[in-house]
TORNU-675085 format. One line per 5 residues: number of its first residue (from 1); their letters; for each residue x, y, z of N, C-alpha, C. Coordinates in Angstrom, 2 decimals, always signed. Each point is the difference from the previous one (the first is absolute). Layout:
N
NUM> a> X:Y:Z:X:Y:Z:X:Y:Z ~ ... $
//
This chain:
231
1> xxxxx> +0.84:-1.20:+0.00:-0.84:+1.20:+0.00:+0.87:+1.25:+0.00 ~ -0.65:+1.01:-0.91:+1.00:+1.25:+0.00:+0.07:+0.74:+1.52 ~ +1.05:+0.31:+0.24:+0.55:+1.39:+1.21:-0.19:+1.19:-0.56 ~ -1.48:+0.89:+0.47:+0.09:+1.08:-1.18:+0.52:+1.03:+0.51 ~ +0.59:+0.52:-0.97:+1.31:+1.41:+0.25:-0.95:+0.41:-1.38 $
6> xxxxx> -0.45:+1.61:+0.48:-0.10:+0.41:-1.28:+0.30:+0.76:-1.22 ~ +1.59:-0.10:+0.51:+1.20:+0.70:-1.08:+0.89:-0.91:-0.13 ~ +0.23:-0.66:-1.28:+1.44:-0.83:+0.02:+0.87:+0.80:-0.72 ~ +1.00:-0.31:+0.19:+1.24:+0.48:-0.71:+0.98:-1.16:-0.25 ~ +0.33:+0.25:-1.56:+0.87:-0.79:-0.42:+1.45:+0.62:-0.29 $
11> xxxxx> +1.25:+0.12:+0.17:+1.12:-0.14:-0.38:+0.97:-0.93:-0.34 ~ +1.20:+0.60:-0.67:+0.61:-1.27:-0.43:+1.32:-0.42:+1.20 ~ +0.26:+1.04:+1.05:+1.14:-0.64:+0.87:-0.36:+0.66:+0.88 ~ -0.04:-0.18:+1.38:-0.02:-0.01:+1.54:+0.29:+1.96:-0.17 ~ +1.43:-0.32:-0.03:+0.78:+1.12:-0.31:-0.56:+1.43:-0.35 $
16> xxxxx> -0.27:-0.29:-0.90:-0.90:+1.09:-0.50:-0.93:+1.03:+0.81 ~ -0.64:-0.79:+1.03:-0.65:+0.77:+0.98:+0.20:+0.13:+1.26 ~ +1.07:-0.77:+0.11:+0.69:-0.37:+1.26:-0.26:+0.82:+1.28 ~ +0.12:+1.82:-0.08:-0.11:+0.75:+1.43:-1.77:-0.03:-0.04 ~ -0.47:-0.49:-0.93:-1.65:-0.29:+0.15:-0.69:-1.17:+0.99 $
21> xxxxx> +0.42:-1.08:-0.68:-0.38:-1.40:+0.79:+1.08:-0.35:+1.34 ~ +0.91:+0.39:+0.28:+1.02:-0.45:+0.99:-1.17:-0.38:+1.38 ~ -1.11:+1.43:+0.26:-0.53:-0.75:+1.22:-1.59:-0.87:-0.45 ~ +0.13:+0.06:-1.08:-1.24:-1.07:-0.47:+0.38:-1.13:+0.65 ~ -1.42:-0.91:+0.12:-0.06:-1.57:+0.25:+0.83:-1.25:-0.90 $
26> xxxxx> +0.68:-0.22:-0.20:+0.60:-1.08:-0.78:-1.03:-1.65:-0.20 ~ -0.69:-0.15:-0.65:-0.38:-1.08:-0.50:+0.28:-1.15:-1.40 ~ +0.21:-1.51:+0.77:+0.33:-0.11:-1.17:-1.34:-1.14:-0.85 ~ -0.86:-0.37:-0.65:-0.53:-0.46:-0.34:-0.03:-0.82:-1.50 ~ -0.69:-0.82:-0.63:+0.49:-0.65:-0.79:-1.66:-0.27:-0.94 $
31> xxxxx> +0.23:+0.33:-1.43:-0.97:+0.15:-1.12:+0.85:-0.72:-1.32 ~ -1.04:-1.31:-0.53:+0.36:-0.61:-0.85:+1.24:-0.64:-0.05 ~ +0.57:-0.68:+1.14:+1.04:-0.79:+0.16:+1.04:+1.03:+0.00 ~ +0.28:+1.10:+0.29:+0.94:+0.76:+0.62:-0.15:+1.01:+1.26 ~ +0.90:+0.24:+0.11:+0.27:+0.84:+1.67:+0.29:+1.79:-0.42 $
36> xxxxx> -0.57:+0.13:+0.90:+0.12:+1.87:-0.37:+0.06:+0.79:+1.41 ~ +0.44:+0.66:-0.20:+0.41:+1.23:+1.11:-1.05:+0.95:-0.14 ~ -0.57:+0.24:+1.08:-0.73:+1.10:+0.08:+0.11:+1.08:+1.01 ~ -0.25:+1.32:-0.20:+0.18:+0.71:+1.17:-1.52:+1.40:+0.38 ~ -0.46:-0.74:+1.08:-1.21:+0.85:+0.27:-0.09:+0.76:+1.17 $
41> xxxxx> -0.79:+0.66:-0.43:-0.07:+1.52:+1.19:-1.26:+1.25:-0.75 ~ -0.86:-0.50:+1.35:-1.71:+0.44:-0.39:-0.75:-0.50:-1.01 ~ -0.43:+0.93:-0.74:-0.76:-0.74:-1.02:+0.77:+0.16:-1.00 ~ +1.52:-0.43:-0.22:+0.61:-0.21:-0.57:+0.88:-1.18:-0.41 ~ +0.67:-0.49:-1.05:+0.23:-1.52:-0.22:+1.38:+0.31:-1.47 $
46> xxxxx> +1.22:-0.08:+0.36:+0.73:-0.12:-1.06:+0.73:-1.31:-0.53 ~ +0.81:+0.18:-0.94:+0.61:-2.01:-0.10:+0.84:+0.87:-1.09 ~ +1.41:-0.43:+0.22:+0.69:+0.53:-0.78:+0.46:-1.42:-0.95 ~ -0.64:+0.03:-1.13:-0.25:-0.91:-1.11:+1.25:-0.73:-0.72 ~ +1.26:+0.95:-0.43:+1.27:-0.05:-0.52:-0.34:+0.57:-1.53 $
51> xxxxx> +1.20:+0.12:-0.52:+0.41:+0.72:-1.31:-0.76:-0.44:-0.92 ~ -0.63:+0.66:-1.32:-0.57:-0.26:-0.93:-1.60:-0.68:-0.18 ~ -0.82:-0.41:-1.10:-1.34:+0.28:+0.10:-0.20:-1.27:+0.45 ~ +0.61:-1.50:-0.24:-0.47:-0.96:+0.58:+0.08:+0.13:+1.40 ~ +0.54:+0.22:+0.68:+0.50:+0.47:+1.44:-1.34:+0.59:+0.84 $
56> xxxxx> -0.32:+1.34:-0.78:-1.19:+0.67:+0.24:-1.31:-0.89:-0.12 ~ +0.16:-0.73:-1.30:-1.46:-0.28:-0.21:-0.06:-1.29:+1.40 ~ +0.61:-0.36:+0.57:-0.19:-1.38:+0.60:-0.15:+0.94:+1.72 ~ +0.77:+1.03:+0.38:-0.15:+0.88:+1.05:-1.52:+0.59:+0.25 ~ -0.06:+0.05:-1.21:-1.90:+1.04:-0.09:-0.65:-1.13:+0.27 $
61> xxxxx> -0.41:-1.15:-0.78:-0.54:-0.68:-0.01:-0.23:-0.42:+1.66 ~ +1.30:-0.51:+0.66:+0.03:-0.56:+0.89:-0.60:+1.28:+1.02 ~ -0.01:+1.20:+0.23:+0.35:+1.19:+0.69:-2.10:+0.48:-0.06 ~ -0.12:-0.50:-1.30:-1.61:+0.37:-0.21:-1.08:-1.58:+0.68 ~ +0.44:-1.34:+0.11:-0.65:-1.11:+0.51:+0.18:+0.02:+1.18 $
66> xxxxx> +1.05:+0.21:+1.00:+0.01:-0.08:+1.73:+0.01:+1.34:+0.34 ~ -0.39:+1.19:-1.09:-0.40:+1.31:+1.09:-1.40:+0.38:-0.47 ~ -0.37:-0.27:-1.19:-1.33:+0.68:-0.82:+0.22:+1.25:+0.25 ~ +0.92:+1.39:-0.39:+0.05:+1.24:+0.09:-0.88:+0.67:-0.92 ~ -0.46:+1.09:+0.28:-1.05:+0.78:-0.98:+0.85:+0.88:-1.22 $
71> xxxxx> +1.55:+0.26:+0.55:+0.87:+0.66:-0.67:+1.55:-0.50:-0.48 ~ +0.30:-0.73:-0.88:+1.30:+0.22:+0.23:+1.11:+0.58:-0.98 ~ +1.20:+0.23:+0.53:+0.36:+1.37:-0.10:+1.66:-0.69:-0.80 ~ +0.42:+0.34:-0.74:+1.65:-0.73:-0.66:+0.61:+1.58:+0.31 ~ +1.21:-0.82:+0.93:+0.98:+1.34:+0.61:+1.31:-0.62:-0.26 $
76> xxxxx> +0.73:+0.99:+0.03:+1.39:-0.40:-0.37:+0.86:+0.99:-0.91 ~ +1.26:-0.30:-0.49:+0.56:+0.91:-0.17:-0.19:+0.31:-1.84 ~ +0.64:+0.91:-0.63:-0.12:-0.59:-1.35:+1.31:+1.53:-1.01 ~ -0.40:-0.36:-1.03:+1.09:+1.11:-0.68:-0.67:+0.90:-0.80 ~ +0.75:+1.33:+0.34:-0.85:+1.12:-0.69:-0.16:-0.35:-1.97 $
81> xxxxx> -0.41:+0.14:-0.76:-0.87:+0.76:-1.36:+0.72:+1.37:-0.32 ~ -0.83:+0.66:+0.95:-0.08:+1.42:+0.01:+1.03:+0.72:+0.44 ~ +1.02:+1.00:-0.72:+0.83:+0.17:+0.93:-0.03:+1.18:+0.63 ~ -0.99:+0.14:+0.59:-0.44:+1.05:+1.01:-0.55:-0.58:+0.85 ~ +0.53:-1.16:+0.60:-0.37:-0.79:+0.99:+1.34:-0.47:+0.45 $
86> xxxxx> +0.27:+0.34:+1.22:+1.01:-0.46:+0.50:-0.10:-1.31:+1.29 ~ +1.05:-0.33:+0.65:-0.11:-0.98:+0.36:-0.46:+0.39:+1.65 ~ -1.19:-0.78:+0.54:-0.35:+0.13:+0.91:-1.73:+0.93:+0.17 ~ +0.36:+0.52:-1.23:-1.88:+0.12:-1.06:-0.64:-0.92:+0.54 ~ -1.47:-0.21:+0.67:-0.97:-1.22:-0.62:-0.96:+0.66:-0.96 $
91> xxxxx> -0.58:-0.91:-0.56:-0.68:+0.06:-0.83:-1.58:-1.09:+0.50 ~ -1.06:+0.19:-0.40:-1.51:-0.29:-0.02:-0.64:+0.11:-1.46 ~ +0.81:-1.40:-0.67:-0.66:+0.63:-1.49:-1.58:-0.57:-0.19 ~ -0.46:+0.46:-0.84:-1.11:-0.10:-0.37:-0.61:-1.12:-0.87 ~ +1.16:-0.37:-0.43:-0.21:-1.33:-0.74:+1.21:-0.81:-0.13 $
96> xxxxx> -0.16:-1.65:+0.01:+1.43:-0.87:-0.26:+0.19:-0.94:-1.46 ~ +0.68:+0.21:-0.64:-0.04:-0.25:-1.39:+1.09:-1.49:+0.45 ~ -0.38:-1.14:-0.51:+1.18:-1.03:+0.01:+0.10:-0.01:-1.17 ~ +1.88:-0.01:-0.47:+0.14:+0.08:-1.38:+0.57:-1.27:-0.72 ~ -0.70:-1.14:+0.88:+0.68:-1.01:-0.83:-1.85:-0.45:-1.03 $
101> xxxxx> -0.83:+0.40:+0.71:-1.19:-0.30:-0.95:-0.63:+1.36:+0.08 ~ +0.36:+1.17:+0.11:-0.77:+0.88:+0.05:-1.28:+0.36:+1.27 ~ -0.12:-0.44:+0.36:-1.34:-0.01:+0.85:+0.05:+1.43:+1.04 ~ -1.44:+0.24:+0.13:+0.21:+1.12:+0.93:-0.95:+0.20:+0.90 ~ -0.05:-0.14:+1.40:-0.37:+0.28:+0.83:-0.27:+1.33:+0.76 $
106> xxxxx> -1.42:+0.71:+0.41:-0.42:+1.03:+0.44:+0.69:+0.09:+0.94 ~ +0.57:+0.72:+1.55:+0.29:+0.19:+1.34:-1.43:+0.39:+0.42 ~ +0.10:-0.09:+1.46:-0.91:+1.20:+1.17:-0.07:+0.93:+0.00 ~ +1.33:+0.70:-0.57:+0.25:+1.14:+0.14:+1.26:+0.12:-0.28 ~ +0.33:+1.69:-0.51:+1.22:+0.29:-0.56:+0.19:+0.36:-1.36 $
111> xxxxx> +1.07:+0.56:-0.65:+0.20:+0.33:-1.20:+1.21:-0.66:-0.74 ~ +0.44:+0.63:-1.19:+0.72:-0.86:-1.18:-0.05:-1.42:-0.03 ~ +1.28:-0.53:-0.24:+0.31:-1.44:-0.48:+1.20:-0.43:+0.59 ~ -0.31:-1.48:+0.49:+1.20:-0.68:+0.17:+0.07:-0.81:-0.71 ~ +0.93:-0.61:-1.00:+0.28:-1.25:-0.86:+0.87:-1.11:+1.06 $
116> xxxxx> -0.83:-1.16:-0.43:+0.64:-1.28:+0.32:+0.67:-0.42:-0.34 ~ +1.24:-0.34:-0.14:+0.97:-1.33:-1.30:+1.00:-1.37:+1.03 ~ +0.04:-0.62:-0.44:+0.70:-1.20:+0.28:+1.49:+0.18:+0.39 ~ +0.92:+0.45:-0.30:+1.51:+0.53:+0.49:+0.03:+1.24:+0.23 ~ +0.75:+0.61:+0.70:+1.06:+1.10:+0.20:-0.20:+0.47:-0.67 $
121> xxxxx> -0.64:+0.97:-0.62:+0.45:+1.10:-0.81:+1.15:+0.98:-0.36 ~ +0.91:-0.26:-0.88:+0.80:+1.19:-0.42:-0.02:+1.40:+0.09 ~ +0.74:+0.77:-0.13:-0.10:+1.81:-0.38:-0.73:-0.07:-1.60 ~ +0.02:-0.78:-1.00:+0.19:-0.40:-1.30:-1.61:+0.04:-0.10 ~ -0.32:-1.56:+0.94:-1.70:-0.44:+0.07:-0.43:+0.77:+0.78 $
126> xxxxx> +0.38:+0.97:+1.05:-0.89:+0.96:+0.38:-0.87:+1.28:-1.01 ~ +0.90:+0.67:-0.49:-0.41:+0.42:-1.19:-0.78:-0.90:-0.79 ~ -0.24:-0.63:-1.00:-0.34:-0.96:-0.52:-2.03:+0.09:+0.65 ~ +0.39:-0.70:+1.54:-1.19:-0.15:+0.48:-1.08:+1.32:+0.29 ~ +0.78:+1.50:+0.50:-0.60:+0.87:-0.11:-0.74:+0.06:-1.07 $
131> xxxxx> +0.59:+0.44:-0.85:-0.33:+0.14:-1.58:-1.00:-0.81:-0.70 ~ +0.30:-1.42:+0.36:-1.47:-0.83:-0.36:-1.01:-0.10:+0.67 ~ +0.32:+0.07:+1.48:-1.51:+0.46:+0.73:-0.28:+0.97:+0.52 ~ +0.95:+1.30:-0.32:-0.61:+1.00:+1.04:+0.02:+0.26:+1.42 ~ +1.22:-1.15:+0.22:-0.31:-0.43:+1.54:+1.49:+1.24:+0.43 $
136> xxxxx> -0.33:-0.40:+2.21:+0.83:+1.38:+0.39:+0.62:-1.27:+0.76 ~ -0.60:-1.20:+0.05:+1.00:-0.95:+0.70:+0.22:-1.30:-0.36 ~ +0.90:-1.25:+0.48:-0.11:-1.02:-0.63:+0.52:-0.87:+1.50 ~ -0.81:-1.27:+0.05:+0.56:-1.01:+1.04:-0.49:-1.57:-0.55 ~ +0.19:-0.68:+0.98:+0.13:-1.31:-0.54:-1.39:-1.35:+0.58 $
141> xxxxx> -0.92:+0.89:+0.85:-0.98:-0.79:+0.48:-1.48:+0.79:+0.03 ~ -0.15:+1.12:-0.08:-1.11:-0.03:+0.35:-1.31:+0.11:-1.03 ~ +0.44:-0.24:-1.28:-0.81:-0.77:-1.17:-0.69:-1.51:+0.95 ~ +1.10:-0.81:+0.41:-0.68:-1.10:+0.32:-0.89:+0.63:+1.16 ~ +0.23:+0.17:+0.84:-0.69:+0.69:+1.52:-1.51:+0.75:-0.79 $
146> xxxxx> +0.21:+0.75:-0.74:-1.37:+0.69:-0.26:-0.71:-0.69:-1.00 ~ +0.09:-1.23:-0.88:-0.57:-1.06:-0.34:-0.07:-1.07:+0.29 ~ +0.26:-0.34:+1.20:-0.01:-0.90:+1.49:-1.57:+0.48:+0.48 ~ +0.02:+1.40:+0.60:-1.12:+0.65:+0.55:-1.11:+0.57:-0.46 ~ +0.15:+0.02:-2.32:-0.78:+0.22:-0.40:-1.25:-1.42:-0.08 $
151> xxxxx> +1.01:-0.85:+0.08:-0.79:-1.38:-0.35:-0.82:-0.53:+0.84 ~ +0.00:+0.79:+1.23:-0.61:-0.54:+0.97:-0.87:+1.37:+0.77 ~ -0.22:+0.80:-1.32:-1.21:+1.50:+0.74:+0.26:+0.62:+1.06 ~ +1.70:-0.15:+0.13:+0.53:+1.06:+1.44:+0.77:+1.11:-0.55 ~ -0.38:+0.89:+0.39:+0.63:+1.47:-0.07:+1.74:-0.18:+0.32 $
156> xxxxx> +0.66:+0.95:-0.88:+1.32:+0.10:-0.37:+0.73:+1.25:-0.27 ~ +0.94:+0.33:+0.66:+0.93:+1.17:-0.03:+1.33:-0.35:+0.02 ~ +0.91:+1.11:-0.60:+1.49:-0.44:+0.34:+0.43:+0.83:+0.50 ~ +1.02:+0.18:+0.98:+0.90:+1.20:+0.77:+1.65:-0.87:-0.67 ~ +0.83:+1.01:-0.48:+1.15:-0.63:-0.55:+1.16:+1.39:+0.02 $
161> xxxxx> +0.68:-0.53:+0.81:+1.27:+0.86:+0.15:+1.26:+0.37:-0.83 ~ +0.21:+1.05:-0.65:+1.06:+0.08:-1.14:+1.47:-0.55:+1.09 ~ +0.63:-1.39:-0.80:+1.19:-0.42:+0.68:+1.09:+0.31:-1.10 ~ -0.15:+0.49:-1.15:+1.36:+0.14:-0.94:-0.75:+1.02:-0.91 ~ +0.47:+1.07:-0.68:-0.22:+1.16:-0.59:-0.32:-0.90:-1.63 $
166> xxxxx> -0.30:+1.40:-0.81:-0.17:-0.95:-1.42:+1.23:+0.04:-0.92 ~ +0.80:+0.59:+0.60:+1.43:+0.15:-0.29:+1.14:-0.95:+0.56 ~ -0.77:-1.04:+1.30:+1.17:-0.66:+0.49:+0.16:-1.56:-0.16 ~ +0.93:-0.25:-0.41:-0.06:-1.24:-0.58:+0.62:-1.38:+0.81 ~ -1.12:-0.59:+0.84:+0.02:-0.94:+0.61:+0.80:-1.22:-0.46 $
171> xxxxx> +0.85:-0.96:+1.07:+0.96:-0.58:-0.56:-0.75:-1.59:+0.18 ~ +0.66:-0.84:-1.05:-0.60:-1.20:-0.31:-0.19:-1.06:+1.29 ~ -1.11:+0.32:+0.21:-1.18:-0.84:+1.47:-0.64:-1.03:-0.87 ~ -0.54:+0.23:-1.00:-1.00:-1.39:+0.01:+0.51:-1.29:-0.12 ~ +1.51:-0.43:-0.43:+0.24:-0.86:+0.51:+0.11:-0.97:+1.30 $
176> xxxxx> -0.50:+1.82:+0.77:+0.65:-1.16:+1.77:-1.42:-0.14:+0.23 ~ -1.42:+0.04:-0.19:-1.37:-0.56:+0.43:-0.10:-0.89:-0.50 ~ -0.45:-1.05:+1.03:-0.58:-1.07:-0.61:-1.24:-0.70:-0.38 ~ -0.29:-0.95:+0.11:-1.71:-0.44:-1.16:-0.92:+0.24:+0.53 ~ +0.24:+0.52:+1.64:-1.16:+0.30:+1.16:+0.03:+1.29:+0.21 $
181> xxxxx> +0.68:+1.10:-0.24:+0.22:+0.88:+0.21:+1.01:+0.74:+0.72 ~ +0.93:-1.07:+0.67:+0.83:+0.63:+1.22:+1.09:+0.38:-1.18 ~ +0.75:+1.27:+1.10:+1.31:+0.88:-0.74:+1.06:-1.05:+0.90 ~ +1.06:-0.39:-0.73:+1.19:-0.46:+0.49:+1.09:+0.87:-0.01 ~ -0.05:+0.77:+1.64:+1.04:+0.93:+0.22:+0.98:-0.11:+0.25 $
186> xxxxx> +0.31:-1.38:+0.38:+1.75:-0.55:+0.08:+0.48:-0.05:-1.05 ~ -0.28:-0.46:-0.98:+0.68:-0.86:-1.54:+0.27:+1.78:-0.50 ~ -1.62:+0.74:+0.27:+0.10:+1.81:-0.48:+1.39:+0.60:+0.31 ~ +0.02:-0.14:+1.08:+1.25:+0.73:+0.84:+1.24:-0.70:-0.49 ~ +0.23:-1.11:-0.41:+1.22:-0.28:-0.01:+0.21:+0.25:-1.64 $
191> xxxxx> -0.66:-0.18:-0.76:-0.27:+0.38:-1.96:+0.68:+1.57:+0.37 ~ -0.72:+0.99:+1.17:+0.10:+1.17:-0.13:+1.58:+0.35:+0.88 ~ +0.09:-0.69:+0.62:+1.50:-0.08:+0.55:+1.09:+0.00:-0.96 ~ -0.18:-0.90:-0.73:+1.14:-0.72:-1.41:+0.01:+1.04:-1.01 ~ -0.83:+1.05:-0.07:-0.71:+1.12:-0.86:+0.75:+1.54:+0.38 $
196> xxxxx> +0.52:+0.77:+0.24:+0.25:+1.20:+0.62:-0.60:+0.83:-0.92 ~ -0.30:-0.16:-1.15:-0.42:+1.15:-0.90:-1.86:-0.05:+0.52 ~ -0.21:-0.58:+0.67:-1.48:-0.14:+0.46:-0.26:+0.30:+1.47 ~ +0.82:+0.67:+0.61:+0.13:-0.09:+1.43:-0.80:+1.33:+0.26 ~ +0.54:+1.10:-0.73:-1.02:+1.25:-0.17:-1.04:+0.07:+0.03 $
201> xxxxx> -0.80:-0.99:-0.95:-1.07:+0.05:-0.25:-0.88:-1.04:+1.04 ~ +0.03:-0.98:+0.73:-0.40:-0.49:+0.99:+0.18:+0.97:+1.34 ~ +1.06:+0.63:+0.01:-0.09:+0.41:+1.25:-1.24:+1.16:-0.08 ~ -0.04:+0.79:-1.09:-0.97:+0.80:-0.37:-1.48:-0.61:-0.42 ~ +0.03:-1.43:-0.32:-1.35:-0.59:+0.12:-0.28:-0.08:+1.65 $
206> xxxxx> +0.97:-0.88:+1.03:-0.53:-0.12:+0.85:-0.13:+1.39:+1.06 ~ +0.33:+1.03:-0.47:-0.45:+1.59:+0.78:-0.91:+0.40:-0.38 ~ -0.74:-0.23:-1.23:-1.16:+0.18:-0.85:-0.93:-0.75:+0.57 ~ -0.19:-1.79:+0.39:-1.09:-0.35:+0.31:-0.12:+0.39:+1.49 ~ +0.91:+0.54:+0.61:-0.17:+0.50:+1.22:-1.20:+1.06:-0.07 $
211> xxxxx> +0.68:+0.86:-0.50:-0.97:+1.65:-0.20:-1.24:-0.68:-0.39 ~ -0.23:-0.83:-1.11:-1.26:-0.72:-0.15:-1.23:-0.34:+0.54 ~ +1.22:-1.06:+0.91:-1.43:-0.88:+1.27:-0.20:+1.29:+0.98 ~ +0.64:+0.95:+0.06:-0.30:+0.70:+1.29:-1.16:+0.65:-0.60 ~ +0.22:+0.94:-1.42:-1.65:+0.24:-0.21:-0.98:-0.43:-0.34 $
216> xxxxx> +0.59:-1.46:-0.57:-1.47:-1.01:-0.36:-1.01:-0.05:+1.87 ~ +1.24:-0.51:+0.55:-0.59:-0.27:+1.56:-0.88:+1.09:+0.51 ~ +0.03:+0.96:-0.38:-0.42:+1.45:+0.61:-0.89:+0.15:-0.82 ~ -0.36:+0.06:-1.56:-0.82:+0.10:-0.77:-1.28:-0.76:+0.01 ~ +0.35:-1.61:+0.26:-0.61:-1.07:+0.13:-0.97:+0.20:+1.61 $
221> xxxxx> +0.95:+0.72:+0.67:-0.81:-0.27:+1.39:-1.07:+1.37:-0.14 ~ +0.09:+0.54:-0.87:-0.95:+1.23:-0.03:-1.29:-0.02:-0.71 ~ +0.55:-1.17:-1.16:-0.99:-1.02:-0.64:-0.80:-0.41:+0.90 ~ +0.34:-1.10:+0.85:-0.77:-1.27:+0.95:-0.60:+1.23:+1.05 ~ +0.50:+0.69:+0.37:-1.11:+1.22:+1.21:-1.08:+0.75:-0.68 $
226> xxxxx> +0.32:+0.34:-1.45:-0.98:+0.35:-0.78:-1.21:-0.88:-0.23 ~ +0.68:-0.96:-0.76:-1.44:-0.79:-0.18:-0.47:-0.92:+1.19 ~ +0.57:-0.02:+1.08:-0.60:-0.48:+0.97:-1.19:+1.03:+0.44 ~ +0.59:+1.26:+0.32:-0.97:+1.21:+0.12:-1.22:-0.02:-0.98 ~ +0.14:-0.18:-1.13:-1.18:-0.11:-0.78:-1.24:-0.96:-0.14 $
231> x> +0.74:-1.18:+0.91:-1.26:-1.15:+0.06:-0.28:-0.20:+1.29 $
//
């Protein structure tokens, strides 16, 4: 039987919201022969899913059968489009375009576009993706998350934090996730160890998702007091 929370939130790593959930409830529960982490506090319910759309779609799924939420919400970090968006921006777009079939999903609320795609995006494919959709952002899950929640007549929004500019060019990660979603940060670190011409740019990714989660966390919690206030 569902535990109803009536806001879920999906992300793709712990991390991400980290000064958010630290004094949440830790639960761990288990949907369709796997185990999931959950972390709740009020009428609230998150599960941080892992990297990319299979990841998401199996997080929602599981996150929408043992809570039945009226809302749920894809948070997390993502890369600017627009380059008048800097890092630590969120954004509330108005619609989520996944660009491996096109599809597009309404939000709750909010304006522009976030595009979905399957890898990392380049400085190269950022451009590229603006340009074909119009969009001001791009990440890697919440296409699945908001056609997770369309399929099942629950309301959907995204809060998504600019973690790399549309100018900055993120260094080769999708090799270290694997088929479930987890990031492999040992094998990361040591590729990026053996690397010095990449040391710049990690150290400046990982000061970037800092500034990030701190305003996703702050943004997000202004979210959940809002629409709690409203119902």
């Amino acid at each position: 039987m569902p535990t109803n929370r009536k806001i879920a939130i999906v992300v793709a790593m712990e991390r991400e919201l980290a000064p958010l959930i630290k004094l949440w409830q830790r639960v761990e529960r288990s949907h369709s022969g796997r185990e999931f982490r959950f972390f709740e506090s009020g009428t609230g319910v998150l599960v941080a899913g892992g990297i990319g759309a299979e990841a998401a779609r199996r997080a929602t799924e599981a996150v929408i059968s043992l809570y039945g939420p009226d809302l749920v919400i894809s948070a997390g970090f993502a890369g600017a489009l627009d380059n008048t968006l800097a890092v630590g921006d969120v954004i509330t777009p108005a619609w989520v375009i996944n660009a491996r079939d096109g599809g597009r999903v309404e939000t709750d609320r909010g304006a522009g576009v976030l595009v979905t795609v399957a890898t990392t995006a380049s400085v190269e494919q950022k451009a590229k993706l603006a340009k074909a959709y119009q969009a001001q952002a791009v990440d890697m899950e919440a296409a699945a998350v908001a056609q997770g929640a369309q399929a099942r007549g629950i309301r959907f929004a995204a809060l998504k934090s600019i973690s790399d500019a549309a100018g900055f060019e993120l260094p080769p990660m999708d090799r270290f996730v694997t088929h479930d979603g987890k990031f492999r940060a040992v094998p990361f670190a040591i590729f990026t160890a053996l690397r010095p011409q990449l040391w710049s740019t990690v150290i400046g990714l990982a000061r970037n998702s800092g500034v990030a989660s701190r305003a996703l966390c702050g943004a997000l919690e202004r979210f959940l007091g809002e629409e709690t206030a409203s119902n």
